[in-house]
C-alpha positions in Angstrom: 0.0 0.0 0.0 2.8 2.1 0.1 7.1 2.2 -0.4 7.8 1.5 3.4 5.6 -1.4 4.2 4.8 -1.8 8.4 4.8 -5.0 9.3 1.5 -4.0 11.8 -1.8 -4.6 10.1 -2.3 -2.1 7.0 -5.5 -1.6 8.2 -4.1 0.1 11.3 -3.5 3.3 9.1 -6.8 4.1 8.0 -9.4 5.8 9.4 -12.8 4.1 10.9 -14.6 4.3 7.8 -11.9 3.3 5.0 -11.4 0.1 7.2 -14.9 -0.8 6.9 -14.8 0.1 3.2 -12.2 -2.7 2.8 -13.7 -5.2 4.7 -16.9 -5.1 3.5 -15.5 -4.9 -0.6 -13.8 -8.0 0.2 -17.0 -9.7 1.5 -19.0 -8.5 -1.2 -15.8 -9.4 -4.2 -16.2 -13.2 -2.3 -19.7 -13.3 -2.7 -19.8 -11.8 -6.0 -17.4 -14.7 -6.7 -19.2 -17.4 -5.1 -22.4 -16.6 -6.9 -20.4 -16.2 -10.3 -19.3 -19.9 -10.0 -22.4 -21.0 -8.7 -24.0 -19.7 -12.1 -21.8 -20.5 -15.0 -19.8 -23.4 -12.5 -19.9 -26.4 -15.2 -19.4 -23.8 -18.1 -15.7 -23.4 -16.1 -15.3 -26.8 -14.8 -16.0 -28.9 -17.9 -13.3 -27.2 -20.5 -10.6 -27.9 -17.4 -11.7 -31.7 -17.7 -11.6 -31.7 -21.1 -8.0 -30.4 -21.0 -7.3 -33.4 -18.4 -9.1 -35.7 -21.0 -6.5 -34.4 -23.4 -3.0 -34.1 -22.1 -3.2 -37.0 -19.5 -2.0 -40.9 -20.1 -5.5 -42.6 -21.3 -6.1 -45.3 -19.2 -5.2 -48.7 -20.9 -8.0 -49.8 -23.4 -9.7 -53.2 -22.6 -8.4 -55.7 -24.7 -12.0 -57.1 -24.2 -13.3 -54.6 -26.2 -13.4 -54.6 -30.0 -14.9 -53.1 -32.9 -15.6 -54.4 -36.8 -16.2 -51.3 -39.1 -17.6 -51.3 -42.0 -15.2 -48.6 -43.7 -14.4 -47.6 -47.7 -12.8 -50.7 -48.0 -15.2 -52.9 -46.8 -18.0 -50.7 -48.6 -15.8 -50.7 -51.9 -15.6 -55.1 -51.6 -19.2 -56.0 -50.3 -21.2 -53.3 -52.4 -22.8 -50.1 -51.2 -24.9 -49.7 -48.1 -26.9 -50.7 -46.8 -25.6 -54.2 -47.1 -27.9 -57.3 -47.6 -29.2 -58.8 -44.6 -27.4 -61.9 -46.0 -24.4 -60.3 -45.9 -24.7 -59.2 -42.3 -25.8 -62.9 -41.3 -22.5 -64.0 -42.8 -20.5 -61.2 -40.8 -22.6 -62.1 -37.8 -21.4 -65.6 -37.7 -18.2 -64.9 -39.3 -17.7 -62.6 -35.5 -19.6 -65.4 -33.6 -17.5 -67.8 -34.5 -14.2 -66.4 -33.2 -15.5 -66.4 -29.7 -17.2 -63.4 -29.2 -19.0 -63.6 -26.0 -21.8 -60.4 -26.9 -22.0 -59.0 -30.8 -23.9 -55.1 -30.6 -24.7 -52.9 -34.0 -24.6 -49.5 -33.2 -27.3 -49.3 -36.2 -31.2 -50.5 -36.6 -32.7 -52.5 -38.9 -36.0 -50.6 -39.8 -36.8 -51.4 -43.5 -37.2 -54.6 -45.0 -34.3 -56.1 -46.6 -34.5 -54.6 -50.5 -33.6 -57.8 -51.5 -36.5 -59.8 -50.3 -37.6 -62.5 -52.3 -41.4 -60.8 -53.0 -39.9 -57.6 -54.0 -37.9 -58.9 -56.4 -40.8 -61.1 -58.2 -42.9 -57.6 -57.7 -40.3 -55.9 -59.5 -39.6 -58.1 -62.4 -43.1 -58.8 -63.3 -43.1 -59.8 -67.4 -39.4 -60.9 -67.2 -39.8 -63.3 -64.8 -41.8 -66.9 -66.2 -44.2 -68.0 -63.9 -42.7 -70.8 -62.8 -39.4 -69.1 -62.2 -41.4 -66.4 -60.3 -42.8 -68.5 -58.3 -39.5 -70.1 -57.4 -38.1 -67.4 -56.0 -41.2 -66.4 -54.3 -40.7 -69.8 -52.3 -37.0 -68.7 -51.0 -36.4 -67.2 -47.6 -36.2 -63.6 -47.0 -33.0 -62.2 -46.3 -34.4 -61.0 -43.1 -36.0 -64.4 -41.8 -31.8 -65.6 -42.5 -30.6 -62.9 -40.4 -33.1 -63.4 -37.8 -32.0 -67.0 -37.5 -28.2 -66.2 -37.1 -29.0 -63.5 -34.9 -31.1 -66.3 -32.8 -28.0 -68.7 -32.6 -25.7 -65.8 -31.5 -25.2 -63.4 -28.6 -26.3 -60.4 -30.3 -28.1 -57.4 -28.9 -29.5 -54.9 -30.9 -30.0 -51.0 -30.8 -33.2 -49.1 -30.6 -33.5 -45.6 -30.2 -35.5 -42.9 -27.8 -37.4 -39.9 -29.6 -39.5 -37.4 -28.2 -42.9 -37.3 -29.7 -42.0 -34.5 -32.1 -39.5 -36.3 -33.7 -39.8 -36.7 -37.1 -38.4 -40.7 -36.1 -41.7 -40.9 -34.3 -44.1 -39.8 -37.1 -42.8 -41.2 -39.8 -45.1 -43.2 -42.0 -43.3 -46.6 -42.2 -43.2 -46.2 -38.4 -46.7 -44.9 -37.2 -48.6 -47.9 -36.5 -45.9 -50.0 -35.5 -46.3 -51.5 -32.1 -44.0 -50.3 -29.1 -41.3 -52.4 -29.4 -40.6 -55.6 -26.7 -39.7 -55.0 -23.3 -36.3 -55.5 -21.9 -35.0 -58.6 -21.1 -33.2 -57.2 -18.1 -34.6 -57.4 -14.4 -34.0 -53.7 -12.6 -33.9 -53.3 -8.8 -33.4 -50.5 -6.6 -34.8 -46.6 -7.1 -36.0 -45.4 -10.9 -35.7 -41.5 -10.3 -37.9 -38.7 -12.8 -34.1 -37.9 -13.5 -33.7 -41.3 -16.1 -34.6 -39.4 -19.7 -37.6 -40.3 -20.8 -38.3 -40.5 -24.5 -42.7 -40.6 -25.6 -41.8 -43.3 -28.6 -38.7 -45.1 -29.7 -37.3 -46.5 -32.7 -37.0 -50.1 -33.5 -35.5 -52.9 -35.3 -38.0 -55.0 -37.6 -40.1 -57.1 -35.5 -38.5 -60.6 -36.9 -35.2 -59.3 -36.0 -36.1 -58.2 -32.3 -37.9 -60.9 -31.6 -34.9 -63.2 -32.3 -31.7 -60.5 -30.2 -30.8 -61.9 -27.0 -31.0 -57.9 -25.8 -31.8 -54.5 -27.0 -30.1 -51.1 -25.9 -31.0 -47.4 -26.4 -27.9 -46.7 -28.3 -28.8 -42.7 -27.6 -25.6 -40.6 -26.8 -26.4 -36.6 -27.2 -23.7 -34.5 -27.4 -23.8 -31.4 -24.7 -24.5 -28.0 -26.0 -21.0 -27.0 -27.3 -21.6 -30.3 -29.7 -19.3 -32.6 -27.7 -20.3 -36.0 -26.1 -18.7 -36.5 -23.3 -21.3 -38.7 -21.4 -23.5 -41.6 -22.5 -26.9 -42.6 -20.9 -26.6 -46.0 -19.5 -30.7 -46.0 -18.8 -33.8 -44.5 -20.5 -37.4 -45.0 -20.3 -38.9 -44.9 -24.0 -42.7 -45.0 -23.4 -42.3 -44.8 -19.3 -39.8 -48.5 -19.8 -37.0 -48.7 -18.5 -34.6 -49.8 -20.9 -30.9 -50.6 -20.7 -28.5 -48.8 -23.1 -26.3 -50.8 -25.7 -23.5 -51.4 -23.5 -25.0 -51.6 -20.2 -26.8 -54.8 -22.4 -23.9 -55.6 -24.4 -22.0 -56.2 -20.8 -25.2 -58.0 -19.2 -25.4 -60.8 -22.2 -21.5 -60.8 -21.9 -21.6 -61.5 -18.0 -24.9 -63.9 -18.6 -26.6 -61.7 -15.3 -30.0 -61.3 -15.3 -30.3 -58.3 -13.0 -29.3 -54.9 -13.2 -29.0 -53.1 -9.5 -29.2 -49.6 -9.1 -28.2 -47.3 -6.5 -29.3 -44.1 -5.4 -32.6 -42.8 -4.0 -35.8 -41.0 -5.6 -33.9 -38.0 -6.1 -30.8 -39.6 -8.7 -28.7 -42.7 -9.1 -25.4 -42.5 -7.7 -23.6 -45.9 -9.3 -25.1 -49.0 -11.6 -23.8 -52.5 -10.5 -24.1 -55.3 -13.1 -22.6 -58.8 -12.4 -18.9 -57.8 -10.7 -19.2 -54.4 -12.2 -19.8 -50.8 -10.3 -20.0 -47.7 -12.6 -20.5 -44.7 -10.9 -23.5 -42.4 -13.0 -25.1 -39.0 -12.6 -28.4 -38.5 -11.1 -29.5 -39.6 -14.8 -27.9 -42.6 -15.4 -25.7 -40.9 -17.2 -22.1 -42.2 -17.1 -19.0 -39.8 -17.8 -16.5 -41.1 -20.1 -13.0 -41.0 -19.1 -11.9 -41.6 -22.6 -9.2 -44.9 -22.6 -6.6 -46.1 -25.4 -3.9 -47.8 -26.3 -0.3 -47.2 -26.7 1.1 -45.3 -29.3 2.8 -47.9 -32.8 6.3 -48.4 -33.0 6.0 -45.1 -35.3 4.5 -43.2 -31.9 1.4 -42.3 -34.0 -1.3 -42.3 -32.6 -3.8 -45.9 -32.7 -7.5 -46.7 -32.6 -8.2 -46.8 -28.9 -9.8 -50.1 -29.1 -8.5 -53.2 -32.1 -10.4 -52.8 -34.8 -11.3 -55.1 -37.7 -12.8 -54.2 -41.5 -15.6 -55.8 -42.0 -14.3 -57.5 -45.2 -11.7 -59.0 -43.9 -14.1 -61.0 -41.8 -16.0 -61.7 -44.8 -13.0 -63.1 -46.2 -12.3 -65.4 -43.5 -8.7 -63.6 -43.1 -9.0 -63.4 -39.2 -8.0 -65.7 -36.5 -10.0 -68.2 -35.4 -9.8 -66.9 -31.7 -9.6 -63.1 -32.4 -12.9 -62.1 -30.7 -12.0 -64.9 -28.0 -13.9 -64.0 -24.7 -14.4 -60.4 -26.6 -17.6 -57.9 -26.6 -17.1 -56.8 -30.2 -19.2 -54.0 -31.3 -20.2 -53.2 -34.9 -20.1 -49.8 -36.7 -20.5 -47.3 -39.8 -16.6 -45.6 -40.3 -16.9 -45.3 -44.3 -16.5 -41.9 -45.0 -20.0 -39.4 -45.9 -21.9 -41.6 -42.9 -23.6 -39.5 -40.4 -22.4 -41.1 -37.1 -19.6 -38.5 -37.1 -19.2 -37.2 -33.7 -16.9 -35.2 -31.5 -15.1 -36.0 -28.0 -12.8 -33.9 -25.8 -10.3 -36.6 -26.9 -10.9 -36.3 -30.8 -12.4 -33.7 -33.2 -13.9 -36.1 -35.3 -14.8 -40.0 -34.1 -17.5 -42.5 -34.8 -20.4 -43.3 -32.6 -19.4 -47.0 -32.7 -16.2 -45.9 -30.8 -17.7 -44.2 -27.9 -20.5 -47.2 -27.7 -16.8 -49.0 -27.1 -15.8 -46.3 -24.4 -19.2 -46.9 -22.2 -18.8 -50.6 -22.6 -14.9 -50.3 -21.7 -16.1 -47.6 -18.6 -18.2 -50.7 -17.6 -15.6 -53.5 -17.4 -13.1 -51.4 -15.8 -15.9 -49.5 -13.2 -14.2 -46.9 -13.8 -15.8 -43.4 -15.0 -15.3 -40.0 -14.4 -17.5 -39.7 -11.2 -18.5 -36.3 -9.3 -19.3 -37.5 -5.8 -22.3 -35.9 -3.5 -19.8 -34.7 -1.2 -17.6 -33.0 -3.6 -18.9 -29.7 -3.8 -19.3 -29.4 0.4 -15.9 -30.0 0.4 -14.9 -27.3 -2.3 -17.5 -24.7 -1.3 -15.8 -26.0 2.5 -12.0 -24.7 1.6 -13.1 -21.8 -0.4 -14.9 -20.3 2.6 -11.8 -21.0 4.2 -9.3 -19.5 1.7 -11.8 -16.3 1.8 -11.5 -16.4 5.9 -7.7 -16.3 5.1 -7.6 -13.9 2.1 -9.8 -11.3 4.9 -7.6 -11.8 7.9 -4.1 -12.0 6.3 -4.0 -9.9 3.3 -4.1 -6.4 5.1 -1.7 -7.8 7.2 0.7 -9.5 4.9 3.6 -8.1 2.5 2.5 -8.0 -1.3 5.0 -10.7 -1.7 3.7 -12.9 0.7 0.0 -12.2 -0.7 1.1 -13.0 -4.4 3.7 -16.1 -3.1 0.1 -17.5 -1.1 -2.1 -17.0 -4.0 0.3 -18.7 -6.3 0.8 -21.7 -4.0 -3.1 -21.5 -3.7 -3.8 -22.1 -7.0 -1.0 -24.7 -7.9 -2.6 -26.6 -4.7 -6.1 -26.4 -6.0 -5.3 -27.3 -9.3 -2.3 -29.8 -8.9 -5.5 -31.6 -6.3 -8.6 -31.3 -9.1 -5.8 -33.0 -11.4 -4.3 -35.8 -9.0 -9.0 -36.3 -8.4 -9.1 -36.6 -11.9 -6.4 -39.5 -12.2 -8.3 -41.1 -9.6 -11.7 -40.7 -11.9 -12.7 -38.4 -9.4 -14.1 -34.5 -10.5 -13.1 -32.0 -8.2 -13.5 -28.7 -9.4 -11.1 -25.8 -8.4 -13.0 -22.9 -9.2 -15.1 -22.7 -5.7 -12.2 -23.4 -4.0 -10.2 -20.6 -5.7 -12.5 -18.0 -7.3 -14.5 -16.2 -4.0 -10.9 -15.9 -2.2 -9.4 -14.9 -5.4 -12.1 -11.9 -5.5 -11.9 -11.1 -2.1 -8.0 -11.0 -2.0 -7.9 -8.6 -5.3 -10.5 -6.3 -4.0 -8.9 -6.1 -0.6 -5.3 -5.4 -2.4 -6.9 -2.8 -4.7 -9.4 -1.0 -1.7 -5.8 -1.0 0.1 -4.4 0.0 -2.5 -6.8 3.0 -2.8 -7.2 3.8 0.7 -3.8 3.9 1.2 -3.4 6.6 -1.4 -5.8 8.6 0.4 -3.8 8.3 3.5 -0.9 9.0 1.9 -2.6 12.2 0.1 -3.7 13.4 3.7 -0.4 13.0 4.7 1.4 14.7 1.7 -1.2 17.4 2.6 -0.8 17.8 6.1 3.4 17.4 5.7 3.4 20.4 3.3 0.7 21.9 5.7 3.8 21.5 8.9 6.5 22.1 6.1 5.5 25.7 5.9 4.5 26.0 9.3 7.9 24.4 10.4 9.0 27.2 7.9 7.7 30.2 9.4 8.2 29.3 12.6 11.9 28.6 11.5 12.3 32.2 10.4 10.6 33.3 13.2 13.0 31.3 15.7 15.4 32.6 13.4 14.8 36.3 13.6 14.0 35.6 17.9 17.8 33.8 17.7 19.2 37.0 16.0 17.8 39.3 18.8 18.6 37.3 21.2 22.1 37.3 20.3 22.0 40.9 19.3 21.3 41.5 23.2 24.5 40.3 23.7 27.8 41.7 23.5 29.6 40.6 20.7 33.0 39.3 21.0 35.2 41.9 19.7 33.5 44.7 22.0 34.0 42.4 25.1 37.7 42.5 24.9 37.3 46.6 24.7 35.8 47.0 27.6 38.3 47.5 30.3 41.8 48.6 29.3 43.2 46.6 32.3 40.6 43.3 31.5 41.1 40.7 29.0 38.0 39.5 28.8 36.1 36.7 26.6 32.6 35.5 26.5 30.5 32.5 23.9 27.3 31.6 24.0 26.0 28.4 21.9 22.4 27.4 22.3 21.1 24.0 22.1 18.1 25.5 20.2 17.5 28.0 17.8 17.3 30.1 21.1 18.4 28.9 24.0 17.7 30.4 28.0 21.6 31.2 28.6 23.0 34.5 29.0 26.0 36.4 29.9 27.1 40.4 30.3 30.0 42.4 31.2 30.0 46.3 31.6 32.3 48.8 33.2 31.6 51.2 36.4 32.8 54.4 36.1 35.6 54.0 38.7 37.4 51.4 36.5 35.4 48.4 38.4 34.4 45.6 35.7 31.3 43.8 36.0 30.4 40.4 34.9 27.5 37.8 34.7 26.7 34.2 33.3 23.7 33.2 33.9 21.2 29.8 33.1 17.2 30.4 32.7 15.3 26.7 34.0 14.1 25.3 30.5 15.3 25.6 26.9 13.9 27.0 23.6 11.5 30.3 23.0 9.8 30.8 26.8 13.7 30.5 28.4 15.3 33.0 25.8 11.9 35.3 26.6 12.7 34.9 29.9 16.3 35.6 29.7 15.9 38.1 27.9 14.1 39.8 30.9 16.8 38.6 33.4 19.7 40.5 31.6 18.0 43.4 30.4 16.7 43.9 34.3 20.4 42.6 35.8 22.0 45.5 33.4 19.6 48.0 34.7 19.9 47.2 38.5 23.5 46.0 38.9 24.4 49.8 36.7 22.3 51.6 39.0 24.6 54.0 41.1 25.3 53.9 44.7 23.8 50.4 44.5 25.5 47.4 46.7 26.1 44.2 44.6 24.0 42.4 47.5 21.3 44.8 47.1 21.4 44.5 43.6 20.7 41.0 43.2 18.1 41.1 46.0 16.3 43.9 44.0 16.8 41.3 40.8 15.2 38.6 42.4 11.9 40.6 43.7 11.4 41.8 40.3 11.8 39.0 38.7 9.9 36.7 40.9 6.8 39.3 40.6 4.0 38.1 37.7 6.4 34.7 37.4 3.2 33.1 36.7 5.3 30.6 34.4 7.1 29.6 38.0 10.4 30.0 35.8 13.9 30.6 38.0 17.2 31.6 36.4 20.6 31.0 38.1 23.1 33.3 37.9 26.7 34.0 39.6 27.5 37.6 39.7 30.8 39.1 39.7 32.5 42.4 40.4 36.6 42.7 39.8 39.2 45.7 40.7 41.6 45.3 37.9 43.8 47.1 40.3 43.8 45.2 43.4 42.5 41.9 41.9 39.7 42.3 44.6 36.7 40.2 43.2 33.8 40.3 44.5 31.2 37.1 44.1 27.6 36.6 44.3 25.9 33.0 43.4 22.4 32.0 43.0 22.2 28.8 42.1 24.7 28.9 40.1 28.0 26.7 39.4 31.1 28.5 41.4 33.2 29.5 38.8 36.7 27.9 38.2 40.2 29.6 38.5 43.5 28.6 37.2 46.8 30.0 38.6 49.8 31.0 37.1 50.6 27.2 37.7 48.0 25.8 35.9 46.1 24.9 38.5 42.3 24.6 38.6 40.0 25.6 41.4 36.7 26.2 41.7 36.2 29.2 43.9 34.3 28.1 47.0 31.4 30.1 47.6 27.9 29.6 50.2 25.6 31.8 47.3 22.1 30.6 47.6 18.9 29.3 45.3 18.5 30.6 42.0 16.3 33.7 41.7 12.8 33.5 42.0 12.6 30.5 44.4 12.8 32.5 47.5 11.4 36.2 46.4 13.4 37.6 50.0 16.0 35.3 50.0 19.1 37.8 51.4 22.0 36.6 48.9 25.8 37.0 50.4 28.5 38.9 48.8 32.2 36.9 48.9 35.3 38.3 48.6 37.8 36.7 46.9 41.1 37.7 45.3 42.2 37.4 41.5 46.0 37.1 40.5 47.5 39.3 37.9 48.1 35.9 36.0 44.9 33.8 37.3 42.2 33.0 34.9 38.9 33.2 35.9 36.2 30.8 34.0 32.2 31.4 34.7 30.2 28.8 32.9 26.6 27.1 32.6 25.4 23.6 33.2 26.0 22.6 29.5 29.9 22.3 30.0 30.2 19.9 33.1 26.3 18.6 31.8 27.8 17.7 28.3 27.2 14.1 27.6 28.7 11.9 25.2 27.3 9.1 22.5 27.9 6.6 25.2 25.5 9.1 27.4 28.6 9.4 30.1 29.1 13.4 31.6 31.8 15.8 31.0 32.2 16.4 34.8 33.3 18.5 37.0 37.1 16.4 36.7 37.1 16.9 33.4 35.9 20.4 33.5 38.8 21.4 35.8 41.1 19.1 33.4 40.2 21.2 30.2 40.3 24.3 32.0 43.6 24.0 33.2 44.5 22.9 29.0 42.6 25.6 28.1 44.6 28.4 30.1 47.7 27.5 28.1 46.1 29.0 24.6 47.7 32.7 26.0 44.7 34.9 25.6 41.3 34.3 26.6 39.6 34.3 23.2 41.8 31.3 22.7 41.0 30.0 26.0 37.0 29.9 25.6 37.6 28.3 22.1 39.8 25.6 23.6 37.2 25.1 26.3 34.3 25.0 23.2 36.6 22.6 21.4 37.0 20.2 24.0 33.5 19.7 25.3 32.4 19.5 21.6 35.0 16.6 20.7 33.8 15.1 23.9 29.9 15.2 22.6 31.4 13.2 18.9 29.0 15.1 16.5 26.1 14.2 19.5 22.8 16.6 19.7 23.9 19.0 22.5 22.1 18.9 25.3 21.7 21.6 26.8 22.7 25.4 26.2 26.5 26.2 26.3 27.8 29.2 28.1 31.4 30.2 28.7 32.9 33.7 30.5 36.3 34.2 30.9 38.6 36.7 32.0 42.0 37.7 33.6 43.8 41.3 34.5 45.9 42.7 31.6 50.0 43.3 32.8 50.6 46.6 33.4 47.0 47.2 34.2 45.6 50.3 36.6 
């Protein structure tokens, strides 16, 4: 949300309002979601199976699952279709007789057999003698052959469900035919409104029904994009319930009589036949995971199931075993025939193949299968992943939000795909889309808030920039009075001819609460103070401000006693002291001709002396509190003397205060140490610079802490 990232919940810097904002647009993006894939759920979840269909290994083909085709080349040796029914009987036994345990044609048998013996008499009416006519008159029809071979073998034949509308239905070769036989098949278990139900079906001839060992709906619509990807193991043409062409193929195969199904009123769950369990749809409906077989030495692609032209049979060029123990299924592949239909495995197939796929599902029980507890369980972690997205993601790094939703979705999908190798349908989308949502949302509302705060901020920073600004310049005009009240260096050293004397002042601050003075009586007396306001900043310079201007006026004042002059100092200042502010000073008055120095302290530190030696002292003195702690306080004047080569050192708090980065004092050991160093320069300009020098290489580049004020002084040779 922005360049410097918190590791505290980004939620913690917005407002109230734009917190709620993003919680409640990441509830409503997860619901949006939710309802997104509860609408158009199967329109995302089926082109992700077909894409499994596609690039996974096929399960292995049952070799117990063939297919004769009647292609080109059988087409171009037998004659055009549709073939004689002789020529099917022949093909029949021909498939029979290699062991084929259940024969299925994925076409009917409506019309009569053109080549019928009547038919042809009718049609050759003069060329034909009447004996000769009535000849073949006496010969079998072509259908009463097939229907014999068709009785002496395992064959079931196909029928069809329509709708009433259909024109199958209405059609006037079909109109007054009678509903074709029942099923030979026993059912048991629940028949749910869910099994299709088709108002009329289509048929085989009578002769050749009559004579099948089963029949089965070969229906297999194609969903609405045009692709079949399931086949309807049960419908109910005229309210019957009918097996389809390979539930029956597998039932005449497995010689069972009963068909179990499981489920309840409201759908079938699985269909059990003999050993086998297929899982369905509430429908009946099985989903196809689409088997094969391994690639040719070539790697080019092969039928999925062994397939045999129809005229080779006719030939007798096959083994005698080749259908040994086999289902063998029977279909049109010859180019310009209408059972063209599309899988998610292959653009363009034949019906007879998938009829192969359903009777292959059924022998393996194995089909794609979308259990009842699939979608509590994906709704289930989607709910979760949102509960995650909403708690972590304002709390989270970007990276760690985009690393989460990657592993997210490689875990989702990387599970739907290991479900579907286990011919299980687990679709990722609830699981991924309503946290997805919520997740974006909350990294966009974020996103947005956080721009807000941030333009607030930029606001309110150029807001303090040029308040910080004008108070600068203020604080910078107050620090240039306030060091325009004092003397300036150069005029310090002119005061007395018979003083050398030296003063710096160095706020912590813009403007600090230090201040010193030094002025001249008019008998050749020289007057000194240093003195240290409580506090730092603007109200201690106002205040010390007040203190020298009113220590000038008093301590100038003729006729009056030093003692007396800082007594009248203190009752002034301590009257309207609403602010209870105090200031310490130490007070000093030298004879440059004597060296007679007289001292007065309030609160201040007793200033230091260094000898002719070099040694350090401080001067002892009793003084008392600062001023403005006791308003009547009656401050002592000491007398002390003042070499012609002693230096004299007044100073504030911020020397012996001075701290350094490892937050240990200058001292008063130290203080005594540089003074003593310090006395050495020669003058006492270089002296206080010394002093400056040292306390500031003590501090190593450190904030100072506290104002900085240093006064010194000594009596010039050949002084008065």
């Amino acid at each position: 949300m922005t360049d410097s990232r918190s590791k505290s919940d980004s939620l913690g810097e917005l407002d109230r309002g734009a917190r709620l904002r993003v919680r409640i647009g990441g509830l409503v993006a997860a619901l949006a979601g939710a309802l997104l894939v509860a609408f158009v759920g199967p329109t995302l979840r089926q082109p992700l199976v077909d894409l499994y269909q596609r690039v996974s290994p096929p399960p292995l083909a049952s070799p117990k699952v063939k297919v004769v085709v009647i292609d080109a080349e059988s087409l171009g040796a037998i004659g055009g279709w549709p073939w004689s029914r002789y020529a099917l009987a022949r093909l029949t036994e021909q498939i029979a007789a290699r062991g084929a345990v259940a024969i299925g044609y994925d076409f009917l048998f409506v019309e009569p057999d053109r080549q019928a013996p009547d038919e042809f008499v009718a049609a050759y009416p003069t060329e034909l003698s009447p004996a000769a006519a009535a000849e073949v008159a006496a010969l079998p029809s072509m259908d009463a052959i097939f229907a014999r071979v068709i009785g002496r073998t395992p064959v079931v034949l196909a029928r069809a469900g329509v709708d009433a509308s259909s024109y199958d239905s209405v059609a006037e070769s079909l109109r007054n035919r009678p509903p074709p036989l029942p099923p030979e098949v026993t059912f048991e278990g629940p028949q749910p409104a869910a099994i299709p139900l088709y108002r009329a079906a289509v048929s085989n001839l009578p002769i050749l029904d009559g004579a099948a060992l089963g029949h089965g709906l070969a229906n297999g619509p194609p969903d609405s994009d045009g692709i079949i990807r399931r086949v309807p193991l049960l419908g109910r043409p005229y309210g019957v319930l009918t097996p389809s062409l390979a539930l029956d193929l597998v039932r005449v195969a497995e010689g069972a009589d009963t068909v179990r199904l499981e489920g309840d009123k409201g759908g079938l769950d699985a269909i059990r036949i003999g050993g086998h369990r297929v899982p369905v749809d509430p429908g009946g409906r099985i989903e196809l995971r689409f088997a094969g077989r391994p690639n040719d030495a070539d790697d080019d692609r092969v039928e999925d199931y062994r397939t045999v032209p129809a005229a080779d049979l006719l030939r007798r060029g096959i083994p005698a075993d080749a259908f040994k123990d086999s289902i063998v299924l029977v279909g049109l592949t010859a180019a310009g025939t209408s059972d063209v239909v599309t899988t998610p495995r292959d653009p363009e197939t034949y019906g007879v193949f998938v009829q192969a796929q359903a009777v292959d599902a059924i022998l393996r029980s194995a089909a794609l299968a979308r259990p009842r507890w699939a979608a509590p369980l994906e709704w289930g972690i989607g709910l979760l992943l949102v509960l995650v997205s909403w708690i972590g993601v304002p709390r989270a790094a970007m990276a760690v939000v985009v690393t989460g939703a990657a592993v997210e979705i490689a875990a989702a999908f990387a599970a739907s795909w290991i479900a579907f190798l286990n011919n299980l349908v687990i679709d990722p989308y609830p699981m991924l889309v309503p946290g997805a949502a919520s997740s974006a949302v909350l990294v966009t509302a974020l996103f947005v808030e956080g721009r807000r705060v941030q333009s607030r901020l930029r606001t309110a920073l150029e807001d303090e920039r040029l308040s910080a600004a004008r108070i600068s310049g203020e604080l910078a005009a107050a620090s240039e009075i306030q060091l325009g009240m004092l003397l300036p260096r150069e005029e310090l050293s002119r005061i007395s001819p018979a003083v050398d004397i030296d003063a710096i002042l160095q706020p912590a601050k813009t403007v600090g609460g230090d201040l010193y003075d030094a002025f001249r009586f008019d008998d050749g007396r020289v007057c000194f103070l240093v003195g240290d306001v409580t506090g730092k900043g603007v109200p201690a310079s106002l205040f010390m401000a007040l203190s020298k201007a009113l220590s000038r006026s008093l301590l100038m004042r003729p006729g009056m006693p030093l003692g007396a002059a800082i007594r009248e100092i203190n009752a002034e200042l301590s009257r309207d002291n609403r602010q209870a502010m105090a200031v310490s000073v130490v007070v000093g008055v030298l004879d440059p001709r004597d060296g007679r120095l007289d001292l007065c302290c309030a609160g201040h530190d007793n200033p230091v002396i260094v000898d002719a030696q070099g040694n350090a002292r401080q001067i002892p003195l009793d003084g008392g509190p600062p001023l403005c702690v006791a308003e009547t306080f009656p401050y002592p004047v000491e007398t002390h003397t003042l070499g012609p080569d002693d230096l004299l050192i007044a100073f504030t708090d911020g020397l012996t205060e001075a701290q350094s980065p490892a937050q240990e004092l200058f001292g008063r050991k130290r203080m005594l140490a540089a003074a003593a160093e310090a006395a050495k320069a020669g003058n006492v300009t270089a002296a206080v610079d010394a002093l400056v020098a040292r306390v500031r290489a003590f501090e190593a580049g450190g904030e100072p802490s506290d104002d900085l004020t240093i006064l010194a002084l000594r009596r010039r040779p050949g002084g008065p």
